[in-house]
C-alpha positions in Angstrom: 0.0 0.0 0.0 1.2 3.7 -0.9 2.5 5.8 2.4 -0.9 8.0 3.5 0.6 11.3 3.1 2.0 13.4 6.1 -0.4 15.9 7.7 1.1 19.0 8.9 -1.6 20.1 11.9 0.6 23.1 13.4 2.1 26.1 11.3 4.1 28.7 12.7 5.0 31.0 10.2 7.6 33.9 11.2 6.2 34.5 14.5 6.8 37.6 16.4 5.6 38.6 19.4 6.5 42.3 21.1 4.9 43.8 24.4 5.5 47.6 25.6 6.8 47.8 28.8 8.6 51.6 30.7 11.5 50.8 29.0 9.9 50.3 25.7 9.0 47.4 23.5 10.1 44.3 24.3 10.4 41.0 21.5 9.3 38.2 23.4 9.6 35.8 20.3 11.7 37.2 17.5 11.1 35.5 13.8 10.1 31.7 14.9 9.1 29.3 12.3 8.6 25.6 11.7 5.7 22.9 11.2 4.6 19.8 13.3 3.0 16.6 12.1 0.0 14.8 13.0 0.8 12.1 15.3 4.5 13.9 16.6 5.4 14.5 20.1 7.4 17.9 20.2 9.3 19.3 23.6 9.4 23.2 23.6 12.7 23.7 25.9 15.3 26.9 26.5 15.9 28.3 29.7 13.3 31.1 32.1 12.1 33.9 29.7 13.2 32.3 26.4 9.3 32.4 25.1 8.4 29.1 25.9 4.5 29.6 27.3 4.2 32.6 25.2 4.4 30.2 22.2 2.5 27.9 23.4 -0.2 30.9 23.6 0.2 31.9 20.6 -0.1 28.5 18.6 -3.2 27.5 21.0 -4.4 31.0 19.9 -4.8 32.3 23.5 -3.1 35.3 22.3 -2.0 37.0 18.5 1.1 37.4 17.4 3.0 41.1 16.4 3.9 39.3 13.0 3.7 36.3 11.5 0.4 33.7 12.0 -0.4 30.4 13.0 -1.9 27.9 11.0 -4.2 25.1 13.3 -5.3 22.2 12.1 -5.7 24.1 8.6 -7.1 27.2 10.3 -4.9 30.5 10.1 -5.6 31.9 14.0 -4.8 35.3 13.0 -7.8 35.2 10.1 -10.3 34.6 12.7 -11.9 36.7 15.8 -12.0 35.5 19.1 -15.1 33.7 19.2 -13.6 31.9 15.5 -10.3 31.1 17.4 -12.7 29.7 20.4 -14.1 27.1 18.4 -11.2 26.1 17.0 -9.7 25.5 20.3 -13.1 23.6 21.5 -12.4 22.0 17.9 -9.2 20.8 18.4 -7.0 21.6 21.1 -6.7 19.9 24.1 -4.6 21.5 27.5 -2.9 20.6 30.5 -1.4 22.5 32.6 1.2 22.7 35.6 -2.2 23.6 38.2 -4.5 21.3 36.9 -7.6 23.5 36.8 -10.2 21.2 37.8 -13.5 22.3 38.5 -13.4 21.8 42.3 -17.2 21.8 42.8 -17.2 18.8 40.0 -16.6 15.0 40.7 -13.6 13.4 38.7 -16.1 12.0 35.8 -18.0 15.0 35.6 -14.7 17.0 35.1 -14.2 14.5 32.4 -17.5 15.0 30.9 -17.3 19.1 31.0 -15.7 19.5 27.0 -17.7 16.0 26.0 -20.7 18.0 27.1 -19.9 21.3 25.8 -19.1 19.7 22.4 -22.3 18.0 21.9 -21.4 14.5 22.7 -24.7 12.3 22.6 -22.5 9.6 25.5 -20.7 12.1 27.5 -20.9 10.2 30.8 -20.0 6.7 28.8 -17.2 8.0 27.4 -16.0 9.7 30.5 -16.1 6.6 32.0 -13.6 4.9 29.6 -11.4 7.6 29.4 -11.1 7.9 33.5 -10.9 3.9 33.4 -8.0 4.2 30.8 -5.7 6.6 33.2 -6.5 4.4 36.0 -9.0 6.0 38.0 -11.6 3.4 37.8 -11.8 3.2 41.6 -12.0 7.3 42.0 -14.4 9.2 39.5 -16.9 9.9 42.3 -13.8 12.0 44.2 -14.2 15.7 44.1 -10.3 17.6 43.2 -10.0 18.1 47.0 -10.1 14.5 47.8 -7.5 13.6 45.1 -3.9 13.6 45.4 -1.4 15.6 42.9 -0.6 12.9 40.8 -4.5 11.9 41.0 -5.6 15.4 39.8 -3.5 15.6 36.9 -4.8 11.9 35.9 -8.4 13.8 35.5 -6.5 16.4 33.7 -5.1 14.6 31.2 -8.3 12.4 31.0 -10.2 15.7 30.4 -7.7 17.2 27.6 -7.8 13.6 25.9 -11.3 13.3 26.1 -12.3 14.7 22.7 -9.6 13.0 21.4 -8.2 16.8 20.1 -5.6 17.5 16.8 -3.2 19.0 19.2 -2.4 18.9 23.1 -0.5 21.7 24.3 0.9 20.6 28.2 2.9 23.6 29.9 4.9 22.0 32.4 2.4 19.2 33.1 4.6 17.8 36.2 6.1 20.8 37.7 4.0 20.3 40.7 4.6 16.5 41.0 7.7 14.8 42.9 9.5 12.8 40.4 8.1 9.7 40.5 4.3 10.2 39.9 5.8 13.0 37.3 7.5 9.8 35.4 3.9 8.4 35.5 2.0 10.9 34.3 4.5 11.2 31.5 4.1 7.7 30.4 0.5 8.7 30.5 0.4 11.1 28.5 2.6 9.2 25.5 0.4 6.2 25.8 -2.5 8.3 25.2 -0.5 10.1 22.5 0.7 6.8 20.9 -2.8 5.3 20.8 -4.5 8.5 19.0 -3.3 10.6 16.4 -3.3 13.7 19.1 -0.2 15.7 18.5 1.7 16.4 21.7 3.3 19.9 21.9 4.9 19.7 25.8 7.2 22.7 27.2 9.7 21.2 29.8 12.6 22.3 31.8 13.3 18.8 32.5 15.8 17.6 29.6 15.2 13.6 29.8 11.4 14.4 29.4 12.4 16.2 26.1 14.5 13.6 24.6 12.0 11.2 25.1 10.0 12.8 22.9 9.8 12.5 19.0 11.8 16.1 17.9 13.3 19.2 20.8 12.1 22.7 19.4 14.5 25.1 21.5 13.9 28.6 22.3 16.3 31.3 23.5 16.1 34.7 24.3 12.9 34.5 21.9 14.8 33.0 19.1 14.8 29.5 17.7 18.2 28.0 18.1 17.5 24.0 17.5 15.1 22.2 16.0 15.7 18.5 15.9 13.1 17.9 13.3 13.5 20.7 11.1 15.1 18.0 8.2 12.9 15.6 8.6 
């Protein structure tokens, strides 16, 4: 059979981001461009203030860049007004974050079920079920966030950003708040989830053998890209 041809579900196209500040404008990210692949797992490293998060906000399409524009699952961001860049993120983004941001007045399953629900899904609760069975929480999804532990909370997350099985998962330090060893867990988490979808994994991480464990290292510095280990490929 013939190769299926490779899907390119992130653009960034010469992105520049400046802010204004009492000392005058500042470039945040300064000319970045490359493209990631359906299916890819892609760390976003470089040391405090290199860009990283405001990157991640701009391909998410949190925010807008100076120049440039990202393309999202074939949407250009910078085309579209907020509530068009809204339902492209309810579309196909997923997010998990360093804080988890639970709902804390929600059980574990509902938590699950909150984007199923908003999108329209016919089986939320069913599906929410499978998903919290399949990052081993089973035994938990009538726990409200208080009653969970770290690693336990970040389970729900991670159930919740997989849960619409999204183009793109952006994690911003997804085990920052972990101690090491539930961190390794989550992480194997996450790339089993990301192995068994097609959900691209975009993950910015201090912690270096996280990023080599993942398929291509996009690294920032001083709001510049100075590697890119798939830029070849």
């Amino acid at each position: 059979m013939p190769d299926q041809p490779v899907t390119n579900v992130l653009e960034a196209l010469e992105l520049t981001k400046e802010v204004s500040s009492p000392e005058g404008t500042l470039t945040i990210l300064n000319d970045v461009s490359f493209t990631i692949r359906e299916g890819e797992s892609v760390a976003v490293v470089g040391p405090s203030g290199a860009g990283k998060s405001t990157l991640l906000a701009l391909l998410a399409g949190l925010d807008l860049p100076t120049h440039g524009h990202v393309v999202l699952n074939g949407a250009n961001l910078s085309e579209l007004d907020e509530d068009g860049r809204a339902l492209v993120r309810a579309d196909s983004v997923g997010f998990v974050f360093q804080s988890f941001h639970l709902v804390p007045s929600l059980n574990a399953l509902e938590n699950v079920m909150l984007p199923l629900e908003l999108a329209g899904y016919p089986d939320a609760r069913k599906w929410a079920r499978v998903i919290i069975q399949k990052v081993g929480l089973a035994d938990r999804w009538s726990h409200y966030p208080a009653q969970l532990s770290g690693g336990e909370k970040q389970r729900v997350a991670i159930a919740r950003a997989f849960a619409t099985e999204p183009a793109v998962l952006f994690a911003d330090e997804p085990t920052g708040n972990l101690d090491s060893r539930t961190g390794e867990t989550i992480m194997e988490l996450m790339f089993d989830l990301n192995k068994s979808s097609s959900t691209t994994l975009v993950l910015v991480t201090h912690d270096n053998n996280l990023a080599e464990r993942c398929d291509r290292i996009i690294a920032l510095d001083t709001g510049r890209l100075v590697r890119d280990t798939g830029a070849a490929a």
